[in-house]
One Martini backbone bead per residue (centre of mass of N, CA, C, O) as a GRO file, in nm:
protein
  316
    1UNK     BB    1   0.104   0.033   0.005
    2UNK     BB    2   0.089   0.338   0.021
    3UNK     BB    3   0.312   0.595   0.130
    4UNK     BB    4   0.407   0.845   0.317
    5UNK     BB    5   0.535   1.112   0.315
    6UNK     BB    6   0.773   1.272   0.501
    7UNK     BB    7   0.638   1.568   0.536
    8UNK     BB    8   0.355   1.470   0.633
    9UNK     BB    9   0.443   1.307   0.875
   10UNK     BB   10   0.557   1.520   1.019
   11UNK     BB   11   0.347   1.718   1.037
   12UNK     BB   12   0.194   1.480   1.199
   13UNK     BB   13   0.386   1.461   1.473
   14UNK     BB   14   0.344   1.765   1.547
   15UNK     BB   15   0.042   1.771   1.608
   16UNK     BB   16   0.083   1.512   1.817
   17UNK     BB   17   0.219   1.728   1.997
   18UNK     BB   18   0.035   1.991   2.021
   19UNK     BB   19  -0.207   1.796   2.170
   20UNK     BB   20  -0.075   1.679   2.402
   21UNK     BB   21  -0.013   1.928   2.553
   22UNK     BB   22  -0.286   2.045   2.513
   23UNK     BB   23  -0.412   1.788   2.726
   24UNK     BB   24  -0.286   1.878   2.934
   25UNK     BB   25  -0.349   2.125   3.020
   26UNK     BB   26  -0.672   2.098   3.038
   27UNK     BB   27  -0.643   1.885   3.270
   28UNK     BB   28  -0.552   2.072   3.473
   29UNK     BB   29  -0.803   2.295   3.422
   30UNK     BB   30  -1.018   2.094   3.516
   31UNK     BB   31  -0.906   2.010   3.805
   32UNK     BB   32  -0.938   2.296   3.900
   33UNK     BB   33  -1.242   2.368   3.837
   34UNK     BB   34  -1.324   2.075   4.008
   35UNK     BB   35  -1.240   2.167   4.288
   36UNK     BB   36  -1.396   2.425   4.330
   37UNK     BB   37  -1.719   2.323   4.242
   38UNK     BB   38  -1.693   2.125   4.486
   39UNK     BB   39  -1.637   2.272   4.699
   40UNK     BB   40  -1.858   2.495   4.701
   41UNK     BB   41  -2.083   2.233   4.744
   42UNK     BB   42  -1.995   2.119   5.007
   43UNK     BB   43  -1.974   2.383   5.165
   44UNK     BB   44  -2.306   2.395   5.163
   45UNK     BB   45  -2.366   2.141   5.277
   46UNK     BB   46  -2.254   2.226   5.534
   47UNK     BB   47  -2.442   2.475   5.592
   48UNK     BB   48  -2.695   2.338   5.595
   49UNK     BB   49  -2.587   2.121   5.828
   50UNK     BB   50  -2.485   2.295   6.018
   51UNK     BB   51  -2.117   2.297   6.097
   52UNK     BB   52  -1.955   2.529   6.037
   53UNK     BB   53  -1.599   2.638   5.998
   54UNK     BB   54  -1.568   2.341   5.876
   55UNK     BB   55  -1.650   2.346   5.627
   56UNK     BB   56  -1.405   2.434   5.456
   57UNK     BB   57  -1.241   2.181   5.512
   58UNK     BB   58  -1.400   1.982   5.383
   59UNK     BB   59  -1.408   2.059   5.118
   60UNK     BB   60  -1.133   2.074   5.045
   61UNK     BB   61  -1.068   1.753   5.113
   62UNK     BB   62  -1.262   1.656   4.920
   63UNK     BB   63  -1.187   1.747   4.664
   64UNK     BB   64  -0.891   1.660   4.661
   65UNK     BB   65  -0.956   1.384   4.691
   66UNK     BB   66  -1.132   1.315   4.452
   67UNK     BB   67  -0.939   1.408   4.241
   68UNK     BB   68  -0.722   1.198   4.352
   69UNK     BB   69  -0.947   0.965   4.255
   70UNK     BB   70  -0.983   1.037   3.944
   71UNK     BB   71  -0.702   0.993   3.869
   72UNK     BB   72  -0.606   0.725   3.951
   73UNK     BB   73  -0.924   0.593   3.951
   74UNK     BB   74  -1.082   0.597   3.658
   75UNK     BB   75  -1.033   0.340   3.524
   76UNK     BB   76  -1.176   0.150   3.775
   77UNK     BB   77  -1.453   0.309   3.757
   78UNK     BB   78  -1.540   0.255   3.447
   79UNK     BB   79  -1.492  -0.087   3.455
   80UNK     BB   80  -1.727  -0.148   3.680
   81UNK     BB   81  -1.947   0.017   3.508
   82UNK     BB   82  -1.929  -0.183   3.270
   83UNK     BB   83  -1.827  -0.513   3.358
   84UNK     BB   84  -1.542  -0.567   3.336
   85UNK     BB   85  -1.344  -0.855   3.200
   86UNK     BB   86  -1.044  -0.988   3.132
   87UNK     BB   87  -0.879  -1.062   2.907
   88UNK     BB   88  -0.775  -1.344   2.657
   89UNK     BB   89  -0.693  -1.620   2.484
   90UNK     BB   90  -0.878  -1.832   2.500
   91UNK     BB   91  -1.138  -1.590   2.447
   92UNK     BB   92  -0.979  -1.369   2.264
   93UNK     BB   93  -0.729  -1.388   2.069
   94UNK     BB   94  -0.759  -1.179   1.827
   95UNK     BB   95  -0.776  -0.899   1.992
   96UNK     BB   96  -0.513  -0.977   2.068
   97UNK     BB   97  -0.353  -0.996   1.822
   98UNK     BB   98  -0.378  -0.721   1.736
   99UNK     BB   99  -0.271  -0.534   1.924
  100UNK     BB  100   0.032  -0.681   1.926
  101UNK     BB  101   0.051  -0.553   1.627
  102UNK     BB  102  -0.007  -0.259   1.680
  103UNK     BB  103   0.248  -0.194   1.893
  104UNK     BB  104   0.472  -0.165   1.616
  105UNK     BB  105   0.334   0.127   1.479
  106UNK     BB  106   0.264   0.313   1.753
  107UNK     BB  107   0.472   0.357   1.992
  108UNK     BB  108   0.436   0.223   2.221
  109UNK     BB  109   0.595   0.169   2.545
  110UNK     BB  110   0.276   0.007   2.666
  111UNK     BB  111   0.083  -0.223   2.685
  112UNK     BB  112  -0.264  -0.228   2.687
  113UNK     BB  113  -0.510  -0.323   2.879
  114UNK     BB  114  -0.738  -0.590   2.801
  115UNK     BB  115  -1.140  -0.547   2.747
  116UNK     BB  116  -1.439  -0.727   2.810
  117UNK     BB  117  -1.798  -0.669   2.751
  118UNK     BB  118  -2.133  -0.794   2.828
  119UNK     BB  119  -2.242  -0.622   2.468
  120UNK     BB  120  -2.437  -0.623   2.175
  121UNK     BB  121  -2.309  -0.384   2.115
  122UNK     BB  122  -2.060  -0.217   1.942
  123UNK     BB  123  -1.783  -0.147   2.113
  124UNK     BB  124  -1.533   0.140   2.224
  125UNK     BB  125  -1.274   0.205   2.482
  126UNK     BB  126  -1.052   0.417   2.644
  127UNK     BB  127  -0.820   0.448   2.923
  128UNK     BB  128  -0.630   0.652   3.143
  129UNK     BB  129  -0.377   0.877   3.256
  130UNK     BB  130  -0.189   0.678   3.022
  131UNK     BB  131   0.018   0.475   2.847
  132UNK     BB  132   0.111   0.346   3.156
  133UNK     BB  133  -0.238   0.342   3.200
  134UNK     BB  134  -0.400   0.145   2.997
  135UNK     BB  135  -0.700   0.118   2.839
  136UNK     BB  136  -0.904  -0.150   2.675
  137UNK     BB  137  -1.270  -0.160   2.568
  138UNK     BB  138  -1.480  -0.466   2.452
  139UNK     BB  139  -1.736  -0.557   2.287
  140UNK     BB  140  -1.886  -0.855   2.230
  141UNK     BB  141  -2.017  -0.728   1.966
  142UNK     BB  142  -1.768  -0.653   1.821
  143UNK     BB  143  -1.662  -0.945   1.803
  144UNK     BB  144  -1.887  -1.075   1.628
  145UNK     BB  145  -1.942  -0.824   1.399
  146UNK     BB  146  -1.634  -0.818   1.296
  147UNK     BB  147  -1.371  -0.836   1.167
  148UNK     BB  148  -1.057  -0.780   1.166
  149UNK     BB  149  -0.993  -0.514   1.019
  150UNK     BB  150  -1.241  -0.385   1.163
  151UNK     BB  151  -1.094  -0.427   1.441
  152UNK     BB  152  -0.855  -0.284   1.400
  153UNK     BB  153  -0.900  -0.009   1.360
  154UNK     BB  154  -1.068   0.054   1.650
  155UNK     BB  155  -0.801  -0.008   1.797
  156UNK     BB  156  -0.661   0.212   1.637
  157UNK     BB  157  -0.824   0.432   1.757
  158UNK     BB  158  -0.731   0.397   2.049
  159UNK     BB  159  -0.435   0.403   2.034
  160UNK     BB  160  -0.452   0.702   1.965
  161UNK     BB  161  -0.558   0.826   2.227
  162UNK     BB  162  -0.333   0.728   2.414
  163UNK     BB  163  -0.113   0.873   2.261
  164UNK     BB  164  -0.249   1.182   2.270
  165UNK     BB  165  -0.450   1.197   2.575
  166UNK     BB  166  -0.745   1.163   2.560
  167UNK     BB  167  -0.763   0.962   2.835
  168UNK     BB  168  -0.681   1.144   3.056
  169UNK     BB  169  -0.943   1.379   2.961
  170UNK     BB  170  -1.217   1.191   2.973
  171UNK     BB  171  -1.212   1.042   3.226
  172UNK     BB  172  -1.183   1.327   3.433
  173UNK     BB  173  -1.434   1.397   3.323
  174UNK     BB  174  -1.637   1.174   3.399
  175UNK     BB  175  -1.552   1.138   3.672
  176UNK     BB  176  -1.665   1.459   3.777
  177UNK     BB  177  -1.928   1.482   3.663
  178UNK     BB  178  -2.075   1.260   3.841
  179UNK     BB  179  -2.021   1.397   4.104
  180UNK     BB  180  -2.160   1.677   4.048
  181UNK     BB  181  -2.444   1.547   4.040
  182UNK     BB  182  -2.454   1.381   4.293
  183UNK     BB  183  -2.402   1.633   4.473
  184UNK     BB  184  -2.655   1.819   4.374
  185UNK     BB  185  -2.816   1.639   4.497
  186UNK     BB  186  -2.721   1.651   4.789
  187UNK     BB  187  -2.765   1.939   4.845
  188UNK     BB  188  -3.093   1.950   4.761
  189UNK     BB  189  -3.177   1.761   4.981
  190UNK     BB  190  -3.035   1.915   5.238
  191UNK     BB  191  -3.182   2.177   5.212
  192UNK     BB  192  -3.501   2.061   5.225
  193UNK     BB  193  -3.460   1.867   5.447
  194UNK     BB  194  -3.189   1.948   5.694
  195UNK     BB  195  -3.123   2.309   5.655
  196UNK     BB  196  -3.422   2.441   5.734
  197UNK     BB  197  -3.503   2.461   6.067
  198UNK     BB  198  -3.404   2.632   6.233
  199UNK     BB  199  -3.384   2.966   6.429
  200UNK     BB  200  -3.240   3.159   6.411
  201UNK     BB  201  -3.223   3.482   6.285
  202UNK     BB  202  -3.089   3.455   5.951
  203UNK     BB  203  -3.303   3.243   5.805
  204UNK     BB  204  -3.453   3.402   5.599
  205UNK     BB  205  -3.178   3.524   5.446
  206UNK     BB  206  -3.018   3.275   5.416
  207UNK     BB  207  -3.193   3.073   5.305
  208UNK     BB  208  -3.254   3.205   5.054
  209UNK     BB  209  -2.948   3.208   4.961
  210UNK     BB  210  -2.944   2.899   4.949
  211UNK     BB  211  -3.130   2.830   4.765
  212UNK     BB  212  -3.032   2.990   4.521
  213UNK     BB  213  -2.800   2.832   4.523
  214UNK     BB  214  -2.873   2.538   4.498
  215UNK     BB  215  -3.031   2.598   4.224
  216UNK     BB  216  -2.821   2.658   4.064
  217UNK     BB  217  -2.655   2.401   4.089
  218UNK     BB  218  -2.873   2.206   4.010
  219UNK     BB  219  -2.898   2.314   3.701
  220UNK     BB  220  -2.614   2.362   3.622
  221UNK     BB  221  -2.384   2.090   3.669
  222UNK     BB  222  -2.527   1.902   3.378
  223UNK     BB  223  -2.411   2.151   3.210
  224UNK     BB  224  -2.136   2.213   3.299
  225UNK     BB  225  -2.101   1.885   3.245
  226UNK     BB  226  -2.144   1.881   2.910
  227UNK     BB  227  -1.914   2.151   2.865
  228UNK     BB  228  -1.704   1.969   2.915
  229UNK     BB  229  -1.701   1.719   2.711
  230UNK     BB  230  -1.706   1.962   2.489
  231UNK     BB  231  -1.461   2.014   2.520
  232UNK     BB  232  -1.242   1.779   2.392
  233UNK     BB  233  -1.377   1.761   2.116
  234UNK     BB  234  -1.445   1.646   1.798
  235UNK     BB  235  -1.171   1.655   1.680
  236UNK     BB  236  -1.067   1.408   1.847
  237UNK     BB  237  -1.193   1.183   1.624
  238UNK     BB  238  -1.019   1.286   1.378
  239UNK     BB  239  -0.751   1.205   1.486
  240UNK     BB  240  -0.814   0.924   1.541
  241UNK     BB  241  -0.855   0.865   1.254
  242UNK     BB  242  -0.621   0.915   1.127
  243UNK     BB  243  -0.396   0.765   1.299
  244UNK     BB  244  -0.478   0.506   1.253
  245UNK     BB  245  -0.427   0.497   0.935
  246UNK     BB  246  -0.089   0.497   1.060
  247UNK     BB  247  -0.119   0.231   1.148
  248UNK     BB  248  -0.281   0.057   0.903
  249UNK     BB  249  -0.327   0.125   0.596
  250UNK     BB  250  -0.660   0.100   0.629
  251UNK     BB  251  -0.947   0.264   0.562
  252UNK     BB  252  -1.155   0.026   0.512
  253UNK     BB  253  -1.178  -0.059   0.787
  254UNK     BB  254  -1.288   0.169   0.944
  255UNK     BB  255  -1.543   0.282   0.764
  256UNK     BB  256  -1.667  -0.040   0.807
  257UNK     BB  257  -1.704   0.023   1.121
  258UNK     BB  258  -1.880   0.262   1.140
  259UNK     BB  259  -2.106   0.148   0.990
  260UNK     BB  260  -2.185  -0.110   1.189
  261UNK     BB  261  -2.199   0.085   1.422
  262UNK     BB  262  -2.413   0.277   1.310
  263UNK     BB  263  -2.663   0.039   1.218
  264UNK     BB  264  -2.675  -0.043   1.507
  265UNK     BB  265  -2.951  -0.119   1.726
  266UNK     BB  266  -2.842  -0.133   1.995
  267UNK     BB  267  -2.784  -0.113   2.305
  268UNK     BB  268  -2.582   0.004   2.588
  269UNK     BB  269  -2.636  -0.049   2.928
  270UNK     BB  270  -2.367   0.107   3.083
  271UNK     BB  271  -2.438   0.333   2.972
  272UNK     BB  272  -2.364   0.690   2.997
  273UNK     BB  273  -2.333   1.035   3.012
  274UNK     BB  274  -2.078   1.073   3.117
  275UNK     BB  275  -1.933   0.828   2.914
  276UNK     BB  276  -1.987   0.821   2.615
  277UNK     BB  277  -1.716   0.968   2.500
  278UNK     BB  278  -1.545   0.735   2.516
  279UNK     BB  279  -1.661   0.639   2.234
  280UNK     BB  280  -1.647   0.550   1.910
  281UNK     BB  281  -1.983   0.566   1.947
  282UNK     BB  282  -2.232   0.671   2.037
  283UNK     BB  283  -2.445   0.492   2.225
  284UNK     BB  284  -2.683   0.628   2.181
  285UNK     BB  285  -2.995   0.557   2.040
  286UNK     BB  286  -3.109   0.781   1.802
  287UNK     BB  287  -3.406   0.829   1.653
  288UNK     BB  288  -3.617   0.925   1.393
  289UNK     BB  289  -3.951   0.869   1.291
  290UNK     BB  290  -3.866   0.784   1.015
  291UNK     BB  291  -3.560   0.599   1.121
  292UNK     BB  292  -3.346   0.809   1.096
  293UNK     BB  293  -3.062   0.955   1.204
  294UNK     BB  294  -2.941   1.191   1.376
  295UNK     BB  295  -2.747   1.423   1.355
  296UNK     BB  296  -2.487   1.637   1.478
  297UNK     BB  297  -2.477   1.848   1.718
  298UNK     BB  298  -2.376   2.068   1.948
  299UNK     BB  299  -2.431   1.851   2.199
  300UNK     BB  300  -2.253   1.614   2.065
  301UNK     BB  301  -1.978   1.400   2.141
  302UNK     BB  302  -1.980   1.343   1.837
  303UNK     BB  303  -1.944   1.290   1.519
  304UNK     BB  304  -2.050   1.213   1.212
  305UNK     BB  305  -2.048   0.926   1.026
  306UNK     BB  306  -1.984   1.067   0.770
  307UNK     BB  307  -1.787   1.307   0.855
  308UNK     BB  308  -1.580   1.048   0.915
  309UNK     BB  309  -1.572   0.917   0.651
  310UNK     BB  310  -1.515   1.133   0.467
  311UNK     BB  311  -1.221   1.189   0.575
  312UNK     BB  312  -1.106   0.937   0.514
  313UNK     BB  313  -1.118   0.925   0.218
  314UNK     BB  314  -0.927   1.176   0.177
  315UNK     BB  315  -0.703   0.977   0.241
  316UNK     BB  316  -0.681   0.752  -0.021
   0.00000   0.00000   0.00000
C-alpha cells in the first residue's frame, strides 16, 4: 500500500505533540476547575447542615481527594461500571493477536491492558490516565460483529487515543461529571430537607440566599458538566480517526466499522451520561420518527458517521 511522503509523516508528528501537550494543559486546568466547584458545592452542604466554620475545610479535603482519586483511580471506576472482565487468549485471541500486531506500529512503550464487557451493541472506548497506565475496552458485539481488519481499525483508533492523551483527558471529564451531578442531587436533598429547619435570627435571609444557591447548583451541575465534555473536543475523533490510518495503512477496515458501529440499533446497558464522549461511537441510538438517525448536534459528543467516513475517504 503507497505510503505517505516522509513531509507529510512529520507534519503529522508535530501536530500530534502539540495535541498531547494540549491535552495535558487542559487536564490541569479542568482538575482546577473541578476542585474549586466541588469545593464551593460541599461547602454550602456543610452550611446547610449548620457545621460551622469547619464546613470551608472539609470541602477543602473532599474536593482535593476526590480530585486525586478521579486522577488516580478513574480507569477502575469506568471499567467496574462497565462490567468489564480481562481479556484472555483463551477466549480472546483475535482480538488479543490484533492489539499485539497494532503495538509494533503506534509507538507505546506499554501495551494497554485489554478488556471485554458483555454487550449486544459493537462499541469501544479506551481509559487511563497516560500511556503507560491505558486500558482498551471491547464489548463481545463488537467481536462478533466485526471482521479483523475492522477490529484492526477500532483498535488503532483507541490506540490513537492513548497515544495522543486524550484518554487522561476524557476519564478524569467522565469521572468528575458524575461527582458532580451526584453532589447537586445531595446537596438539593440536604437544603430542602435537612438544613432549613433551625431556628437562628438571620434563617430568612440566610435560607433564602442558600435556595438560591441551591437551585442554581441544581439547574448548572448536568449543564456545566455536558459543557465539559464537549470541551474534549470533537475533533479530537477525527484525529484518532487519522492516526489510527497511520497505524493501519487501511482506511476501508475502519470505514467499514464506523458503518457497522452506526447501522446496529442495539443499545448499550452500561452506558451512562458521564462516559458516552469515551466510546468510539456515541453509545446511545437516537432515531427520528421516521427512523434515520439524527445528525450531529451542537450539544452531540461525537461528530456524525458521515462526517467521519468522509474524512477517512480524503485520506486514501
Amino acid at each position: 500500500m503507497e505510503q505517505f511522503p516522509a513531509f507529510i509523516l512529520l507534519r503529522k508528528d508535530f501536530k500530534m505533540f502539540e495535541n498531547i501537550k494540549k491535552n495535558k494543559t487542559e487536564s490541569g486546568v479542568i482538575i482546577g476547575i473541578f476542585i474549586i466547584v466541588i469545593t464551593l458545592i460541599v461547602y454550602y452542604i456543610c452550611h446547610a447542615l449548620d457545621l460551622g466554620p469547619i464546613s470551608i475545610v472539609i470541602a477543602l479535603v473532599f474536593s482535593i481527594a476526590s480530585a486525586w482519586g478521579s486522577y488516580y483511580y478513574s480507569d477502575q471506576i469506568v471499567l467496574s461500571l462497565s462490567h468489564a472482565r480481562p481479556a484472555t487468549k483463551e477466549e480472546d485471541l483475535k482480538i488479543v493477536n490484533i492489539l499485539d500486531a497494532l503495538m509494533v506500529t503506534s509507538g507505546l512503550p506499554v501495551k494497554p491492558r485489554l478488556y471485554v464487557t458483555e454487550d449486544s451493541q459493537p462499541n469501544a472506548f479506551a481509559t487511563g490516565r497516560n500511556p503507560e497506565n491505558a486500558v482498551i475496552c471491547v464489548t463481545t458485539g463488537l467481536l462478533e460483529k466485526l471482521d479483523y481488519y475492522e477490529l484492526e481499525g477500532v483498535i488503532a483508533h483507541e490506540l490513537s487515543h492513548i497515544k495522543n492523551y486524550d484518554i487522561r483527558l476524557s476519564c478524569i471529564v467522565s469521572v468528575m461529571v458524575g461527582f458532580m451531578v451526584m453532589l447537586s442531587d445531595i446537596f438539593s436533598r440536604a437544603l430542602f430537607w435537612g438544613g432549613l429547619d433551625d431556628d437562628r435570627d438571620s434563617d430568612n435571609k440566610g435560607n433564602g440566599i442558600l435556595m438560591i444557591i441551591g437551585l442554581i447548583f441544581l439547574i448548572l451541575s448536568p449543564i456545566f458538566g455536558s459543557l465539559m465534555q464537549l470541551a474534549l473536543s470533537r475533533k479530537r475523533e477525527f484525529l484518532a480517526d487519522s492516526t489510527a490510518i497511520e497505524f493501519t495503512r487501511n482506511p476501508d477496515g475502519l470505514i467499514s466499522a464506523l458503518q457497522k458501529l452506526d447501522s446496529d440499533d442495539n443499545q448499550l446497558a452500561t452506558a451512562n451520561s458521564a462516559t458516552a464522549n469515551m466510546y468510539i461511537v456515541n453509545p446511545f441510538k437516537q432515531n427520528t420518527k421516521e427512523g434515520k438517525k439524527k445528525s450531529s448536534s451542537l450539544w452531540s459528543t461525537h461528530p456524525s458517521i458521515e462526517d467521519r467516513i468522509e474524512a477517512l475517504r480524503n485520506l486514501k
